[in-house]
GUPA-940487 format. One line per 5 residues: their letters; for each residue x, y, z of N, C-alpha, C. Coordinates in pm, whole numbers, plus 50000, padded with zeros to 5 digits. Example, Ala and Ser with C-alpha at 12.3 -4.5 7.8 and 13.67 -1.06 7.14 Angstrom:
2
as) 51319:49431:50780:51230:49550:50780:51320:49670:50780; 51285:49775:50708:51367:49894:50714:51290:50003:50787
***
This chain:
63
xxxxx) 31868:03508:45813:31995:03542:45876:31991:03687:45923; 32065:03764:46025:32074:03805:46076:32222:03856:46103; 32268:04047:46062:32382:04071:46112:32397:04145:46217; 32477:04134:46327:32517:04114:46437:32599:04272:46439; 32561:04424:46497:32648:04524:46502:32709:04548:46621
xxxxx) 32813:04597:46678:32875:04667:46834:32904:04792:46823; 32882:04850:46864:32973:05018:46850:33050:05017:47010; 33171:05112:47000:33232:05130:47081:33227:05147:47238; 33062:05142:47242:32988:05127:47389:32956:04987:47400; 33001:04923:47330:32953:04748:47336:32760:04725:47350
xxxxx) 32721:04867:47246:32582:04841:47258:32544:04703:47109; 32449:04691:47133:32462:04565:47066:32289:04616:46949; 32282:04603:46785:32271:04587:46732:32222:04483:46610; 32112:04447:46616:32070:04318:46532:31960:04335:46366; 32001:04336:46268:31948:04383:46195:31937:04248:46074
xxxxx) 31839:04283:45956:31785:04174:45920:31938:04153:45832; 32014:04056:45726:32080:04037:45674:32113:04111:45512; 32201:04154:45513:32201:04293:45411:32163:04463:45421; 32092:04417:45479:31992:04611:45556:32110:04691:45586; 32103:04848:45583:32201:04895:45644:32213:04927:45773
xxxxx) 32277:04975:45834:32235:05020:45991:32143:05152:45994; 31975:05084:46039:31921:05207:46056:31938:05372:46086; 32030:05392:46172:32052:05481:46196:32176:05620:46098; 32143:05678:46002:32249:05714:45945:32334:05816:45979; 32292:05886:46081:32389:05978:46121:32457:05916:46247
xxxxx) 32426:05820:46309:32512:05788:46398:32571:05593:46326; 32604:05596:46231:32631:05415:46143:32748:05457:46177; 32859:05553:46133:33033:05501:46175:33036:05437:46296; 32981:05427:46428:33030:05401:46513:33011:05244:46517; 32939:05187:46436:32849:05029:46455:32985:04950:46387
xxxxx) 33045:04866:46428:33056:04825:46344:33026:04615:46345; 33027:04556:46206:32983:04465:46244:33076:04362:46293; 33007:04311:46349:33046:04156:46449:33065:04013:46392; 32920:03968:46398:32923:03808:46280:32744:03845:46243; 32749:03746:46154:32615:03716:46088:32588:03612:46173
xxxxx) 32452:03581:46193:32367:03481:46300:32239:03433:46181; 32240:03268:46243:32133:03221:46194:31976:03266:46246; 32002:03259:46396:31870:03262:46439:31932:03302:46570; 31758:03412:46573:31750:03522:46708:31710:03460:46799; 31677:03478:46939:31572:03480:47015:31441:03531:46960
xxxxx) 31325:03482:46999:31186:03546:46955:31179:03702:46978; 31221:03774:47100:31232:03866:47131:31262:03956:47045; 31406:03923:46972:31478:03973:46897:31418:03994:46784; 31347:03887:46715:31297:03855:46603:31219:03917:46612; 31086:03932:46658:30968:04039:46688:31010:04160:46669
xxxxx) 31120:04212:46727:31107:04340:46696:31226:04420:46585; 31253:04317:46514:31318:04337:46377:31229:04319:46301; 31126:04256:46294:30957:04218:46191:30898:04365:46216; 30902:04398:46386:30825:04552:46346:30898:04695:46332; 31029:04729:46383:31098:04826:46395:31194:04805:46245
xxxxx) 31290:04670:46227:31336:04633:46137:31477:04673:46172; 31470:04666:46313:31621:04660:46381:31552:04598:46522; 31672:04563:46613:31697:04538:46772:31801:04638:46783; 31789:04681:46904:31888:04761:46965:31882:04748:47131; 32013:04761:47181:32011:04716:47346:32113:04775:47370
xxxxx) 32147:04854:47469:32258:04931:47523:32343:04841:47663; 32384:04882:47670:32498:04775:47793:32427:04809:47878; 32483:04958:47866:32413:05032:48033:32280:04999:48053; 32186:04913:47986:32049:04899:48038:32064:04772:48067; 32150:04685:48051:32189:04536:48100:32244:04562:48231
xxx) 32326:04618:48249:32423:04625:48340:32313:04661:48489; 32230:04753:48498:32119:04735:48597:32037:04671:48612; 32020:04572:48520:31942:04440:48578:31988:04373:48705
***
């Protein structure tokens, strides 16, 4: 399982289930969303090596 973070930029956050939010000087802003069964592979890969996902809007939004 998998919990699901947003912070106030609607950046989006995926971390393994229980973990805290990697980041500790910037965690107030995350907050969480829902818990998820299952990622995309994408996702999954790079929570196995970083032990977070992270994706910002603004890098969606120029696709």
């Amino acid at each position: 399982m998998f919990d699901v973070y947003l912070n106030g930029k609607r950046d989006l956050l995926v971390v393994r289930n229980g973990l805290p939010v990697p980041f500790s000087g910037t965690s107030r802003g995350w907050l969480k969303n829902r818990k998820v069964v299952s990622v995309s592979e994408e996702i999954e890969l790079s929570v196995q090596r970083q032990g977070y996902y992270m994706r910002k809007l603004s890098d969606f939004k120029k696709r």
